[in-house]
C-alpha positions as CSV (number, residue, x, y, z in Angstrom):
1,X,9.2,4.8,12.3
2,X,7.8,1.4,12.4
3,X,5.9,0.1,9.2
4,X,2.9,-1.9,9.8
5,X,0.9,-4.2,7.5
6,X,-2.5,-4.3,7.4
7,X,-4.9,-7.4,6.7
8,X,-5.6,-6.5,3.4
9,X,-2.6,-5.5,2.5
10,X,-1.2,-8.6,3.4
11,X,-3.8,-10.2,1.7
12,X,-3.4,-8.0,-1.8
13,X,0.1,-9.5,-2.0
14,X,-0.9,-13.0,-0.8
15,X,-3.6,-13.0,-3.4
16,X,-0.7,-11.8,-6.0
17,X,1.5,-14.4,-5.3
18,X,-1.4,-16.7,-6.2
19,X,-2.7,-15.1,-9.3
20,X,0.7,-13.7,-11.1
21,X,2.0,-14.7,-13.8
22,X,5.2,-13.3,-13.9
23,X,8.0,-15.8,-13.8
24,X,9.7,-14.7,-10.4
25,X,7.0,-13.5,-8.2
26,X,8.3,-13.8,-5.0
27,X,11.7,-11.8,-6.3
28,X,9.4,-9.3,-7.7
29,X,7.4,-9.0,-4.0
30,X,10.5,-9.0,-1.6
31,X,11.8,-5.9,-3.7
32,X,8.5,-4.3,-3.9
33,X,8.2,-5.2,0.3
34,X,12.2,-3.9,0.2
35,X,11.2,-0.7,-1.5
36,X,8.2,-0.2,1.0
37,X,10.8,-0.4,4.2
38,X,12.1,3.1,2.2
39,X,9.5,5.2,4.1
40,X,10.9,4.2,7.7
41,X,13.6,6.6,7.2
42,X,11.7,8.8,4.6
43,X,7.4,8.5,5.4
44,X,6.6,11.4,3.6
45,X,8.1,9.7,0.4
46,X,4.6,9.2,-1.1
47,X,2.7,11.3,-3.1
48,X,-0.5,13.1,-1.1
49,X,-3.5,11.6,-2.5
50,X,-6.4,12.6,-0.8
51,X,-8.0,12.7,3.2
52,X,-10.2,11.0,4.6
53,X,-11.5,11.9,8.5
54,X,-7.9,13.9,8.8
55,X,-6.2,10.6,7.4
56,X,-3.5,11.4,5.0
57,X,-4.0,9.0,2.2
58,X,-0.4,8.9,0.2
59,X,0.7,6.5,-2.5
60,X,4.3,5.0,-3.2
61,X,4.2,3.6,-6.7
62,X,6.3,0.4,-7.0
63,X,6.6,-1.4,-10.9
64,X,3.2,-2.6,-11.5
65,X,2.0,-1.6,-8.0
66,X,0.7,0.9,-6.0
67,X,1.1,1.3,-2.2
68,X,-2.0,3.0,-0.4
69,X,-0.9,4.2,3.3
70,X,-1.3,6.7,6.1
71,X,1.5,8.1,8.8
72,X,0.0,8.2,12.5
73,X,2.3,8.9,15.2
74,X,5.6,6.5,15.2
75,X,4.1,4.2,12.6
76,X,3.3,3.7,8.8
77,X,0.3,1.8,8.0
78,X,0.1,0.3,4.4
79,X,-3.1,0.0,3.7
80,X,-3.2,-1.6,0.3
81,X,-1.2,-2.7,-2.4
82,X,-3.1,-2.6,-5.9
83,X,-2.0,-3.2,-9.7
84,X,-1.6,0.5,-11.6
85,X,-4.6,-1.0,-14.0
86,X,-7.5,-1.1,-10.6
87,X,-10.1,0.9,-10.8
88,X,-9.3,3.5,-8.3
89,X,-12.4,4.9,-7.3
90,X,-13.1,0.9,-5.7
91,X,-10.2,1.5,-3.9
92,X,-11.0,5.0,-2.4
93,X,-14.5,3.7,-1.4
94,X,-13.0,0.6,-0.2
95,X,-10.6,2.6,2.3
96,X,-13.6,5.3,3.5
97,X,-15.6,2.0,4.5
98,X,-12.4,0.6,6.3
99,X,-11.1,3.7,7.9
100,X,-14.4,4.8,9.2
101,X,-15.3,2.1,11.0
């Protein structure tokens, strides 16, 4: 399976690199990005977290970090990547208004 980043979750670790203030960041985001390449052998590795329009919403956790994506066909879509302390329910509405469009 191929693993495929989207804009914004490019752009949740982009903006993490920026805004961290942990003393190694990019250490801490090529394991995290490492730890991600996991599902390509194993995409059910997630945990289930909810549906939306028969989308499979599952959720690696990763440190401090929390990996939003979907399996279609031959490919693995990560969809976000979020601190543990987010509100979740802005994330779930965030992700109905992306994936329904």
């Amino acid at each position: 399976m191929k693993i495929v980043w989207t804009k914004s979750a490019k752009e949740d670790l982009a903006n993490y690199r920026n805004e961290s203030k942990i003393l190694d960041v990019e250490k801490y985001i090529e394991k995290l990005i490492d730890y991600v390449d996991e599902l390509e052998s194993h995409p059910r590795l997630g945990k289930k977290l909810f549906n939306i329009r028969d989308k499979e919403i599952r959720q690696l956790i990763y440190k401090m970090h929390k990996i939003l994506y979907i399996v279609e066909d031959e490919k693995i879509m990560i969809l976000v990547v979020v601190h543990v302390h987010r509100d979740m329910n802005f994330i779930v509405k965030f992700l109905k208004q992306q994936l329904l469009n």
